[in-house]
NUSE-78480 format. One record per residue: x, y, z of N, C-alpha, C in turn; residue number from 1. Coordinates in Angstrom, 3 decimals, padded with zeros to 6 digits. Layout:
N
n.east, n.north, n.up, ca.east, ca.north, ca.up, c.east, c.north, c.up, nr
X, Y, Z, X, Y, Z, X, Y, Z, NUM .
...
END
This chain:
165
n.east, n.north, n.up, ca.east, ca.north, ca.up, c.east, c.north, c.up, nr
046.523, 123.163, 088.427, 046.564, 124.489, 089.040, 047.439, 125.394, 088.178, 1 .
046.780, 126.878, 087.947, 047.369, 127.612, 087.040, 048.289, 128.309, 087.959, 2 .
049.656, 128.678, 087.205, 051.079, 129.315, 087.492, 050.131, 130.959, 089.006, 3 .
049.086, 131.620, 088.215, 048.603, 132.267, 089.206, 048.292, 132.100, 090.528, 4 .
047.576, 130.826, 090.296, 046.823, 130.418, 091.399, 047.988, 129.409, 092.888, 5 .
048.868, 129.516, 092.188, 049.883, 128.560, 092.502, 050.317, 129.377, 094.318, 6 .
049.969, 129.212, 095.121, 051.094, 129.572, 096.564, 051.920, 129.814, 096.353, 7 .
052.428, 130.816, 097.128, 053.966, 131.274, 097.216, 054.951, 130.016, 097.492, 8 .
054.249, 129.305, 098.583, 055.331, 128.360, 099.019, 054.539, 127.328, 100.178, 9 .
054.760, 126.073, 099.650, 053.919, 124.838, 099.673, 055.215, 124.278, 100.730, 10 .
054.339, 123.474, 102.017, 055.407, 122.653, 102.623, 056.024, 121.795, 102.225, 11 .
055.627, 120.943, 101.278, 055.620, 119.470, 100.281, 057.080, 120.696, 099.591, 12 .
057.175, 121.837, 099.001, 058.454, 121.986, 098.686, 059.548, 122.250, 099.296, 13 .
059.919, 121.951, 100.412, 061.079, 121.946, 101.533, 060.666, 123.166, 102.246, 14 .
062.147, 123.190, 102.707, 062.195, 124.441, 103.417, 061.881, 125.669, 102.246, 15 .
060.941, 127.026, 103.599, 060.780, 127.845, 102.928, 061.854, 128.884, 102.656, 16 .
061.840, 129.899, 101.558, 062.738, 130.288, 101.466, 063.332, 132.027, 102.274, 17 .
064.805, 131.799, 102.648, 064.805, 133.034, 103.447, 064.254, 133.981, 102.758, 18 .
064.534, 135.572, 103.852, 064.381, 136.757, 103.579, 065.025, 137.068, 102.747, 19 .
064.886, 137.899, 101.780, 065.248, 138.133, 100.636, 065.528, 137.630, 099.429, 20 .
064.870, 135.965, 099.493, 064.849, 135.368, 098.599, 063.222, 134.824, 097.880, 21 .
062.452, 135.957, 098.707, 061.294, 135.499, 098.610, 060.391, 136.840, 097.692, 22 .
061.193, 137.367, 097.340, 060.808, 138.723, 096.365, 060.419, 138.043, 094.753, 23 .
059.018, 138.417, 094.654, 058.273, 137.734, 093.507, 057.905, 136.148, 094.134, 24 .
057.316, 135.741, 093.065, 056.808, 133.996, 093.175, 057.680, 133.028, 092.841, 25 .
057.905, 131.898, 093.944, 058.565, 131.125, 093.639, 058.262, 129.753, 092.955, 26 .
058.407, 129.750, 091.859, 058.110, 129.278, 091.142, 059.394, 127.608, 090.633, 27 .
058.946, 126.910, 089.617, 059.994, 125.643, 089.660, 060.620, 125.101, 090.500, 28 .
060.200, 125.305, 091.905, 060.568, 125.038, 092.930, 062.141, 125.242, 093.239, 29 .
062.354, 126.888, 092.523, 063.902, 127.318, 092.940, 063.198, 128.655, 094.063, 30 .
064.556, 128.940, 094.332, 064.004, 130.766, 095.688, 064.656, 131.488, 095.042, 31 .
063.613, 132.468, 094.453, 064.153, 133.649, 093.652, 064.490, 133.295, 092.727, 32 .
064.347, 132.860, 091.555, 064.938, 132.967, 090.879, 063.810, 133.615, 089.535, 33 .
064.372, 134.781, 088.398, 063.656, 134.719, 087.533, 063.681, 134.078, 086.565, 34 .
062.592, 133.850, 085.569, 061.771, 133.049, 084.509, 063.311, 133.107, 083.429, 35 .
064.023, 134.030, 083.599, 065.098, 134.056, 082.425, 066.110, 132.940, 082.944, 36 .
066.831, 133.039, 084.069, 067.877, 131.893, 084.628, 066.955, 130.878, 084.934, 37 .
065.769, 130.503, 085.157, 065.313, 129.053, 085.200, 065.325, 128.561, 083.806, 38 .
064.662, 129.284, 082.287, 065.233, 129.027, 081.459, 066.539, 128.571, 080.977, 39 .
067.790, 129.182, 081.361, 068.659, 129.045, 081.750, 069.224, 127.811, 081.936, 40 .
068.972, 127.862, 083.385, 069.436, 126.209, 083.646, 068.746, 125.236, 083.194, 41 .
067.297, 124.894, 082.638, 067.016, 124.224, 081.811, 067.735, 123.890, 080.311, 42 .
068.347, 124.854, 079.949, 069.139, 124.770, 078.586, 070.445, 123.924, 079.184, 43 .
070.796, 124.607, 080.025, 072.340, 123.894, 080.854, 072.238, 122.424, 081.140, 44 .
070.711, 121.839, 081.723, 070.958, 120.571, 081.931, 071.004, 119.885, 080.737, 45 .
070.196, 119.855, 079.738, 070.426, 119.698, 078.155, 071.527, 119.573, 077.809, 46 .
072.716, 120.412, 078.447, 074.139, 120.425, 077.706, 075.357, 120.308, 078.831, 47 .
075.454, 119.187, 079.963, 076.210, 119.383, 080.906, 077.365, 118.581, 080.195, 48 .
078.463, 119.095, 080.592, 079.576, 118.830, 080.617, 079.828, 117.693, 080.992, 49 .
080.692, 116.775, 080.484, 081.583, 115.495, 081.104, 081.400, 115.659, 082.501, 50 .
082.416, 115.932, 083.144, 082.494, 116.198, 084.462, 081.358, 116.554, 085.225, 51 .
080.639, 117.366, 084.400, 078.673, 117.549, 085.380, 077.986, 115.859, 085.304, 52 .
078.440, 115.712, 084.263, 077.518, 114.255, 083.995, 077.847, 113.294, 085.161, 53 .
079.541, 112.957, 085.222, 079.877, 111.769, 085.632, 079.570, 112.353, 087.217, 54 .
079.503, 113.428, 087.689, 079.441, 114.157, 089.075, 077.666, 113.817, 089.075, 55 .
077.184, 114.072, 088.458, 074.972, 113.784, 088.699, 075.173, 112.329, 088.916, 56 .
075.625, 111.527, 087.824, 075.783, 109.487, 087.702, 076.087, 109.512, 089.680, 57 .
076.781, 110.111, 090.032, 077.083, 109.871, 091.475, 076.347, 110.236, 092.266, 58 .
075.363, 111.206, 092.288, 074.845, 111.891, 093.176, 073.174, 111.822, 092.802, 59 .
072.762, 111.169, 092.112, 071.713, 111.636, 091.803, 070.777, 110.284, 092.420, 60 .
069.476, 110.596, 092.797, 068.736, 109.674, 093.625, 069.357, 109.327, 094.834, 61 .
069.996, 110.467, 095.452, 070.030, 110.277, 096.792, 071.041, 108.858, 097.116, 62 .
071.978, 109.408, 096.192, 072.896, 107.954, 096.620, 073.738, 108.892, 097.573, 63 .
074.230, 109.666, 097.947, 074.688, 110.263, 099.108, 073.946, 110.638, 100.024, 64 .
072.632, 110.170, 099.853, 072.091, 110.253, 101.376, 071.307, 111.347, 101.437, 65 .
071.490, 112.533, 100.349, 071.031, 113.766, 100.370, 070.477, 113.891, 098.572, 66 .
069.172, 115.177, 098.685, 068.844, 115.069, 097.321, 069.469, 116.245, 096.962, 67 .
069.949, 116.075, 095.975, 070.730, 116.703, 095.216, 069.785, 116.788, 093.853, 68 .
070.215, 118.342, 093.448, 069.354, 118.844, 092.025, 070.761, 119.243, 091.095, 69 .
069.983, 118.883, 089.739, 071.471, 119.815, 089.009, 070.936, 121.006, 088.295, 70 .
072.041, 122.021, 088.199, 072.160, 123.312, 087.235, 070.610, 123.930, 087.694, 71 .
070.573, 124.068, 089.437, 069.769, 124.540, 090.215, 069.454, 126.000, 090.302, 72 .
068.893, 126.595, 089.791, 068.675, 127.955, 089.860, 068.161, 128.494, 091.152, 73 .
069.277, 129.441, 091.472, 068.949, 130.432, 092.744, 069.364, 132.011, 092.812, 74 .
068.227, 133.040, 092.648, 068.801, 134.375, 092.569, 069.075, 134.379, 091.062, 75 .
070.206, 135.145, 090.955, 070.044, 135.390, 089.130, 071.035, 134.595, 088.682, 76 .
071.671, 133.344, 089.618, 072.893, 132.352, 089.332, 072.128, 130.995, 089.112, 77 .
073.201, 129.765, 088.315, 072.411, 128.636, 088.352, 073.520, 127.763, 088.797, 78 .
073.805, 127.312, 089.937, 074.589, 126.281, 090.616, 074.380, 125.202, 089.603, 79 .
075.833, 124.595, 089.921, 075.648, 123.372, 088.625, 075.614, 121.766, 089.404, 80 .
074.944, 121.783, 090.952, 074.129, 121.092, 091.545, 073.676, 121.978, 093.479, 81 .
073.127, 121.268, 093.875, 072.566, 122.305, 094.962, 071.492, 120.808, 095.954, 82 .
071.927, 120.999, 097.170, 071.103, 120.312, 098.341, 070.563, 121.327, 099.034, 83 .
069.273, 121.640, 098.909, 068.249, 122.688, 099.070, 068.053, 122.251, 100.894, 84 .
068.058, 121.386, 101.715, 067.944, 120.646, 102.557, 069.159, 121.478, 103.836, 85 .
070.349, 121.718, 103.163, 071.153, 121.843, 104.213, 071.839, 123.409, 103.883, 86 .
071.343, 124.061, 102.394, 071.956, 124.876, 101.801, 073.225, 124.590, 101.108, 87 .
072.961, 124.092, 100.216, 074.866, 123.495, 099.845, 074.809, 123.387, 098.642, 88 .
075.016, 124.772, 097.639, 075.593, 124.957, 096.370, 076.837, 124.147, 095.835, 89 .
077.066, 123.883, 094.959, 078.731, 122.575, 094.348, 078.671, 122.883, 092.890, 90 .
079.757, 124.052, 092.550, 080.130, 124.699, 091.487, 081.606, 123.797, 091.187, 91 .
081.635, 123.485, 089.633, 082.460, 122.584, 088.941, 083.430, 123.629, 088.230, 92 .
084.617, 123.985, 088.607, 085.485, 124.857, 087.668, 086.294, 124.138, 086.983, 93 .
086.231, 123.986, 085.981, 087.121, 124.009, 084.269, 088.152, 125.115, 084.805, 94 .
088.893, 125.167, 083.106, 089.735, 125.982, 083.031, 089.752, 127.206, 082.584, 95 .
087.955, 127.722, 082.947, 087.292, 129.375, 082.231, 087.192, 129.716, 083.204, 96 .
087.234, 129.306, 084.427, 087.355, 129.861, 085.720, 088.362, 131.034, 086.300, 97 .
089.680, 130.671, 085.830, 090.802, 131.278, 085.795, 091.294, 131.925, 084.685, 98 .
090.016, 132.403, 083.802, 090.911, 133.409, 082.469, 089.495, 134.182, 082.920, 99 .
090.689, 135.731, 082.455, 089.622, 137.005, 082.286, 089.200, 137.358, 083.730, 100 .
087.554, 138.021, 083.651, 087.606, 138.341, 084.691, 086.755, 137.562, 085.450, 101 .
086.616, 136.018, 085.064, 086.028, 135.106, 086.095, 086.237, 134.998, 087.288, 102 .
087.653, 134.878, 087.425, 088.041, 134.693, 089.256, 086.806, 136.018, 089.429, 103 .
086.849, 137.216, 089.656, 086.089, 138.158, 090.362, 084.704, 137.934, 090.432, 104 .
084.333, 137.117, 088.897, 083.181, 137.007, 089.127, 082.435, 136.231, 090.074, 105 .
083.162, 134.933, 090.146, 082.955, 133.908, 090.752, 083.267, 134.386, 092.493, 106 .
084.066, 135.007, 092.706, 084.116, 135.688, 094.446, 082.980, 136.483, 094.476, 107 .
082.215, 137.064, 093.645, 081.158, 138.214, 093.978, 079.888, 137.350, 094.510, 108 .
079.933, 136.569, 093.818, 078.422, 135.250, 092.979, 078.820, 134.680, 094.456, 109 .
079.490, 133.945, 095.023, 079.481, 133.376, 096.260, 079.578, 134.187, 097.434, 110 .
080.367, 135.248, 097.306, 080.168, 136.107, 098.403, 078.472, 136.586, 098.594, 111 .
077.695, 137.005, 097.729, 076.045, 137.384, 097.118, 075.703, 136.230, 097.712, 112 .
075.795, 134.962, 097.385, 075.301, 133.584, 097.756, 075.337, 132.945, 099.423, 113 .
076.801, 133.833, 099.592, 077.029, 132.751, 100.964, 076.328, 134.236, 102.135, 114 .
076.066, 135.337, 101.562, 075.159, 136.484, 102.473, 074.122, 135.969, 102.583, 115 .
073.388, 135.095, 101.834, 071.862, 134.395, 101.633, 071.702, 133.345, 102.295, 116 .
072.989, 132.845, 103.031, 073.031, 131.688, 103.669, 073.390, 130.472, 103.064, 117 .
074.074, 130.454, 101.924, 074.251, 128.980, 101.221, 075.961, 128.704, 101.413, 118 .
075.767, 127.406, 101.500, 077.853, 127.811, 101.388, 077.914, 126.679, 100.112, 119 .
079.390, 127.511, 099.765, 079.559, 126.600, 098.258, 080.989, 125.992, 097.980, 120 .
081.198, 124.899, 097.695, 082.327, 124.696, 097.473, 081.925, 124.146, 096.013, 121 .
083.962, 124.524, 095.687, 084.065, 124.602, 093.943, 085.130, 123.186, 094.254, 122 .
084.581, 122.447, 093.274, 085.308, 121.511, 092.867, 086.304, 121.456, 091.624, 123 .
087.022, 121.096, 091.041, 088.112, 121.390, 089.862, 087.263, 120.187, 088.962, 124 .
087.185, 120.336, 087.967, 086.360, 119.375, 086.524, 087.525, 118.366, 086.609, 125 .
088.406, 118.275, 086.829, 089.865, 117.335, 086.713, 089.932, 116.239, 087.473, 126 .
089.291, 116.734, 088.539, 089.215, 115.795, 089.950, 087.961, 114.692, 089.702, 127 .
087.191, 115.381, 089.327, 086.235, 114.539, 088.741, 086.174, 113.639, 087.876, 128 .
087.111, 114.053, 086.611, 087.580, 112.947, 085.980, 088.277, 112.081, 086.018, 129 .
089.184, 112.578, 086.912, 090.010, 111.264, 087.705, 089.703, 110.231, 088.399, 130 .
088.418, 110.658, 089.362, 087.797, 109.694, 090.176, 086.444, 110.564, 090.763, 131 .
085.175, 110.304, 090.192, 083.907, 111.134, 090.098, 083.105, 110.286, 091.868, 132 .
083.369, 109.021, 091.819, 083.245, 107.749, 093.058, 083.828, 109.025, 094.072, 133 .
085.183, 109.131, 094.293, 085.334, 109.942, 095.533, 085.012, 110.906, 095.487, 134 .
084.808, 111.907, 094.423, 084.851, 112.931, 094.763, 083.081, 113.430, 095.352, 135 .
082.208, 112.411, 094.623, 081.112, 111.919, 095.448, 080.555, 111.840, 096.484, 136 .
081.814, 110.866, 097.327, 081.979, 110.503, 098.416, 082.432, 111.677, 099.442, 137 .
083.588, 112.265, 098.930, 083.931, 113.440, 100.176, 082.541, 114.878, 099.763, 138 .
081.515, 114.636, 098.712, 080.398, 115.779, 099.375, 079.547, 115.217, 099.939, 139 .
079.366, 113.737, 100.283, 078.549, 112.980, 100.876, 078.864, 113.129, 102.366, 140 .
080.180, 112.987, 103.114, 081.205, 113.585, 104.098, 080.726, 114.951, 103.997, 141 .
081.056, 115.447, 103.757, 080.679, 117.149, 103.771, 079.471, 117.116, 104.438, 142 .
078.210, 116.945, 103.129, 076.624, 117.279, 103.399, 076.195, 116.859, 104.500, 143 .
076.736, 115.623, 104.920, 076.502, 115.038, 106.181, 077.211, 115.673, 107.443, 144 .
077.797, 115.854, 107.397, 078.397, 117.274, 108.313, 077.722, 118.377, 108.607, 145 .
077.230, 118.866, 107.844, 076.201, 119.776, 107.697, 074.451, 120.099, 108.027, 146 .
074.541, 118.348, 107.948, 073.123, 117.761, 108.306, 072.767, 118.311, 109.883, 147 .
071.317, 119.343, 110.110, 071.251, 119.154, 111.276, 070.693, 117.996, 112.529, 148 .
071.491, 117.506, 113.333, 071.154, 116.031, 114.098, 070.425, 115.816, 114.928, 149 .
069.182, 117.333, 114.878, 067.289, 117.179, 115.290, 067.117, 118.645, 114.996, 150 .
065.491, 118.778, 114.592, 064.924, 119.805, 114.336, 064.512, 120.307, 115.961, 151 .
065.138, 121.614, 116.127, 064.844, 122.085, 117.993, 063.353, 122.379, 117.843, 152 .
062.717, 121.951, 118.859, 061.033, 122.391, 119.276, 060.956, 123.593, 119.496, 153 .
060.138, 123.915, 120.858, 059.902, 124.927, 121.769, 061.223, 125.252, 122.374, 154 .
062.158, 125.050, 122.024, 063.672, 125.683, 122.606, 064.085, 124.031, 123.646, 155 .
065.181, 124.358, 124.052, 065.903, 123.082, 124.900, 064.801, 122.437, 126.011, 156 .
065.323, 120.928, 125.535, 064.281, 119.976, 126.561, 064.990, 120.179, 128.235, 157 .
064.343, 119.930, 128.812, 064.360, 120.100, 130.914, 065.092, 120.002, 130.873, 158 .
065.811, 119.969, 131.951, 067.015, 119.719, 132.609, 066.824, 118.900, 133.599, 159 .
067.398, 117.501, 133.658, 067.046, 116.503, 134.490, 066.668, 117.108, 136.099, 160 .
065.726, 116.671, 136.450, 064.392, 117.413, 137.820, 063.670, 117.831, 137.542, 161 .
063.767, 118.879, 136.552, 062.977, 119.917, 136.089, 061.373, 119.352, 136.185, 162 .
060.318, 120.047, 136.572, 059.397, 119.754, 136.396, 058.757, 119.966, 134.606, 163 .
058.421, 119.382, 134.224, 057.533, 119.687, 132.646, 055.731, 120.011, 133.042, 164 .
055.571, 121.160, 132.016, 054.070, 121.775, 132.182, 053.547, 120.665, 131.782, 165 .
END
C-alpha cells in the first residue's frame, strides 16, 4: 500500500491520536509528526548515547510490561523513548540540559507536550549509568501506575438491584 493510499489511522496502530495531533497524515506510526523530525529521530536512533542504549537494553520488548519505542517522534519534538499506550514521554538529560538556553527550552517542549496530554519525566544520563536495572524498574512502577485498570463501556455498570435492559 502506497504512502497515499495509506488511512489516516488504522486500529492495529493503537490508540488514535488526539485533537490536534491529527493535522496532516499520520504517518510511521508517530501523531503529528512531520517527514523532517521523523527523519530526525531515525538519524538519532543510529547514534544514541550510552545512557539511551543501556536505558532501551532495559526496556525494550516489553520487559516492563509496557511497549516502549525509542527517539519517538511526536509534534515537531523526538522523545528519546515514549509508551504510546498510557502517554508517557522519558527524556534523558546530560549535562546540555543545563547550559544556555536549554532549561527554557526544555519547559516550553513539555509544557506544548503535557497540553497534548502526554506527561514526561526527565531522567539524569548519570542515574542511568549508575544503575540502568533500577532505573528501569522505577518507570516500570511509574507506567504501571498509569495503566488504566479497565477500558469503561457504555458508562458505569448497575448498581446492585438495578434492573439491566
Amino acid at each position: 500500500m502506497t504512502d497515499s493510499a495509506r488511512p489516516l489511522h488504522h486500529p492495529a496502530d493503537g490508540p488514535p491520536p488526539r485533537s490536534g495531533e491529527d493535522s496532516g497524515r499520520v504517518r510511521h506510526r508517530t501523531l503529528g509528526a512531520p517527514d523532517g523530525t521523523v527523519k530526525r529521530a531515525r538519524e538519532l536512533r543510529r547514534e544514541m548515547t550510552l545512557p539511551e542504549l543501556l536505558l532501551w537494553r532495559e526496556l525494550r520488548g516489553k520487559k516492563a510490561g509496557l511497549k516502549f519505542r525509542r527517539q519517538f517522534p511526536v509534534l515537531d519534538y523526538v522523545a528519546d523513548f515514549a509508551c504510546v499506550e498510557i502517554r508517557l514521554l522519558i527524556g534523558i538529560d546530560g549535562i546540555a540540559h543545563d547550559m544556555g538556553d536549554r532549561p527554557e527550552r526544555d519547559q516550553r517542549r513539555d509544557r506544548i507536550l503535557g497540553e497534548k496530554g502526554w506527561r514526561i519525566v526527565r531522567i539524569m544520563a548519570g542515574d542511568i549509568l549508575k544503575d540502568a536495572k533500577e532505573v528501569a524498574q522505577s518507570i516500570a512502577v511509574l507506567a504501571e501506575s498509569q495503566r488504566p485498570l479497565h477500558h469503561p463501556a457504555d458508562g458505569p455498570p448497575p448498581l446492585t438491584g438495578e434492573d439491566r435492559p
